[in-house]
C-alpha positions as CSV (number, residue, x, y, z in Angstrom):
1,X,17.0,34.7,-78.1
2,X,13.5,34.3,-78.6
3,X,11.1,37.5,-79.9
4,X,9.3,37.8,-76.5
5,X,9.4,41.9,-75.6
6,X,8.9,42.7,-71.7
7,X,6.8,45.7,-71.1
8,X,8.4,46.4,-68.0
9,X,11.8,46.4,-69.7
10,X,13.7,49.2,-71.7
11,X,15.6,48.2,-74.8
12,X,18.4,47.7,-72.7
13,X,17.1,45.3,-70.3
14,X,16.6,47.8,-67.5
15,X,13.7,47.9,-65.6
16,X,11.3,50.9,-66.5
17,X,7.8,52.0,-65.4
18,X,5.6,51.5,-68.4
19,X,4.4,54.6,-70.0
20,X,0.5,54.8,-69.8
21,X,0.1,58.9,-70.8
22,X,-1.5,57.8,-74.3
23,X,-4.2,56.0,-72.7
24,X,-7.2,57.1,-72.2
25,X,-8.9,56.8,-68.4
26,X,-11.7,54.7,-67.6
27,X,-13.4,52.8,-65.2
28,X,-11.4,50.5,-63.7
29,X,-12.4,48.0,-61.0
30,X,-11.0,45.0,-59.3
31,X,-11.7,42.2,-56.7
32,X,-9.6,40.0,-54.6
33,X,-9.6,37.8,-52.1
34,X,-8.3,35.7,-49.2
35,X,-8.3,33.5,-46.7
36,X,-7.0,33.5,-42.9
37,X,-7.4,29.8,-41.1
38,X,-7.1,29.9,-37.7
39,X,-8.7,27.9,-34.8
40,X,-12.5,28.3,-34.3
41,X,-11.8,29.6,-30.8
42,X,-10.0,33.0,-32.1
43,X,-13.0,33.3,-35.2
44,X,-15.5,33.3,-32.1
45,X,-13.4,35.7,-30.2
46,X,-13.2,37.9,-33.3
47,X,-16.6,37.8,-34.3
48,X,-17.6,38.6,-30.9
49,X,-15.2,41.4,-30.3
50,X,-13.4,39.6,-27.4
51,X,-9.7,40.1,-28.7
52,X,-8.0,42.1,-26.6
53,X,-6.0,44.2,-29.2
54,X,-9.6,45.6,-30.2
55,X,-11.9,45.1,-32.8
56,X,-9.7,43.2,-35.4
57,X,-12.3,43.7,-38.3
58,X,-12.4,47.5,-38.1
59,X,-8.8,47.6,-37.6
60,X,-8.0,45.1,-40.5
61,X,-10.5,46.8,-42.8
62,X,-8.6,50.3,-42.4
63,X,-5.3,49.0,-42.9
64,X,-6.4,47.7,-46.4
65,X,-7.8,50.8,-47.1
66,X,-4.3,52.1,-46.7
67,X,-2.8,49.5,-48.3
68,X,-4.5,49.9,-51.6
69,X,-3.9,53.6,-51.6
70,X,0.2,52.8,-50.8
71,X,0.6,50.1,-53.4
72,X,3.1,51.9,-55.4
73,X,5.1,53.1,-52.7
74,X,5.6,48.7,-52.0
75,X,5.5,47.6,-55.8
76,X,8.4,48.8,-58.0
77,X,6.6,49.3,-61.1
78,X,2.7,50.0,-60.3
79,X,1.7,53.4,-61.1
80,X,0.4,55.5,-58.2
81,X,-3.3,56.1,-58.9
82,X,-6.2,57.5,-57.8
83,X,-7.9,55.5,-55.5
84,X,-11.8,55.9,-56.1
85,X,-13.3,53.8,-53.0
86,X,-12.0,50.6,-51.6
87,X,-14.1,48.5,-50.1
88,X,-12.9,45.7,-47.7
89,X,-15.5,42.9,-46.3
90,X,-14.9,39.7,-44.1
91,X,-16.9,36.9,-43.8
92,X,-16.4,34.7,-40.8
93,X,-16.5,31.2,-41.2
94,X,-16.1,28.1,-38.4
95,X,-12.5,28.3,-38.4
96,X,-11.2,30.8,-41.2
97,X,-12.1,34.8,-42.0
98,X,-12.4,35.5,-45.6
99,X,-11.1,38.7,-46.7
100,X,-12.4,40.4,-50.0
101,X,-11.0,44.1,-51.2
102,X,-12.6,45.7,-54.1
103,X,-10.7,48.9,-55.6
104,X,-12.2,51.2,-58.0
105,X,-10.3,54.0,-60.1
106,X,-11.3,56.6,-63.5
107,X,-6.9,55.9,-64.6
108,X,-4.9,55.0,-67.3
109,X,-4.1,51.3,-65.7
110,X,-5.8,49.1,-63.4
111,X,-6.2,48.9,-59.9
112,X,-5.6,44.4,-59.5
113,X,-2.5,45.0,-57.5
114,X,-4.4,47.7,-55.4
115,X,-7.0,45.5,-55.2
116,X,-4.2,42.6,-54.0
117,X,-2.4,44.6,-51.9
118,X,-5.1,45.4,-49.6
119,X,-6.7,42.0,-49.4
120,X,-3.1,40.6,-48.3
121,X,-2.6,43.6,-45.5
122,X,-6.1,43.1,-44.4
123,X,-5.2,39.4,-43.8
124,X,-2.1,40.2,-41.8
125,X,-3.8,42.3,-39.4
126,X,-6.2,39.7,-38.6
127,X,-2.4,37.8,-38.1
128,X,-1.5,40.7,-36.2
129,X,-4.2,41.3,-34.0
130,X,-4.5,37.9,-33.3
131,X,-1.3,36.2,-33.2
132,X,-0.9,36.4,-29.9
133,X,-3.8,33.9,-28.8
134,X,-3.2,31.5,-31.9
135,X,0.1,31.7,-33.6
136,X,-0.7,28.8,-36.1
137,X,-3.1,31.1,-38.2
138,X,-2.3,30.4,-42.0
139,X,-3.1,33.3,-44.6
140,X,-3.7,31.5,-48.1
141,X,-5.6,31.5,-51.5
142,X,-4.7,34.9,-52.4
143,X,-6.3,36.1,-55.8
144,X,-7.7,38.1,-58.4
145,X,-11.7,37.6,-58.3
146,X,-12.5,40.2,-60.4
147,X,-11.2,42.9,-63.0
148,X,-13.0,45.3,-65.4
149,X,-11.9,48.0,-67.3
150,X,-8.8,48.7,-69.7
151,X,-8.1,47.3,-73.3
152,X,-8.4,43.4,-72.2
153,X,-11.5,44.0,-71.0
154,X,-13.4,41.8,-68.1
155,X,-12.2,38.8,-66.1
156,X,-13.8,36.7,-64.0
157,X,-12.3,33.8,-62.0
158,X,-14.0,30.4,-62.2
159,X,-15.2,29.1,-58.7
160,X,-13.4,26.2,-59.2
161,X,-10.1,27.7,-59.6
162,X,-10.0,28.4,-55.6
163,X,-10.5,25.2,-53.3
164,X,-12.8,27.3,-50.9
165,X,-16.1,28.5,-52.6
166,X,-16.2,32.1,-50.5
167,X,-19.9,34.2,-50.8
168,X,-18.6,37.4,-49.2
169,X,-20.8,39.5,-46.8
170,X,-20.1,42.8,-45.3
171,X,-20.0,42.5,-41.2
């Protein structure tokens, strides 16, 4: 047996919700992001508002808004927190939307899978919305951007770590 401990597991081996009531809350921020390919026929009917579901964007950014305030009801183990602002922005390429989500929080613990969680449900309403007039959309690239805050301090993900260099502006 090697002399690894898990945080997320008790003594016994059992799952357990890691206790963060000694910490201290501070300013906590994180950034994701995504990206939906689809055919440059359903980006022009998006960005044009011509899908007949409604406006996808507006739709897709309130769903991550939820999203990020749900996480913990969807992952076992993530503290419910208290969700500062979320921002969710899409920039619309040729023939893929990129989705970015950033979360902010004053907690004990950070808000990445918040952060995650909304980019990803952002991503599958645009699926959603959209499936119907191009089925062979592909939601990929999913990741952490961005985190600050907490004892380990700021990360930053090298642009070359993701294939698809991704400037994100607010539409």
């Amino acid at each position: 047996m090697s002399d690894l401990s898990f945080t997320h597991l008790d003594p016994l081996g059992r799952a357990r919700m890691v206790d963060v009531t000694p910490k201290e809350p501070t300013h906590r921020r994180a950034v994701a992001r995504c990206v939906v390919k689809m055919r440059p026929e359903t980006t022009a009917a998006i960005a044009n508002r011509e899908v007949n579901k409604g406006d996808v964007l507006a739709v897709a950014r309130i769903a991550g808004i939820q999203a990020a305030k749900r996480t913990s009801d969807m992952i076992p183990l993530c503290h419910p927190l208290l969700i500062g602002s979320v921002y969710i922005n899409f920039e619309i390429g040729d023939d893929q939307i990129v989705v970015e989500a950033q979360v902010d929080t004053i907690d004990r613990t950070g808000v990445e899978m918040e952060a995650l969680h909304a980019c990803s449900v952002a991503a599958l309403t645009v699926y959603d919305m959209c499936k119907s007039a191009d089925k062979a959309m592909v939601i990929g690239e999913l990741a952490l951007w961005e985190k600050t805050g907490g004892r380990s301090g700021t990360y930053r993900r090298a642009e070359h770590v993701v294939a698809a260099e991704m400037p994100v502006v607010e539409s």
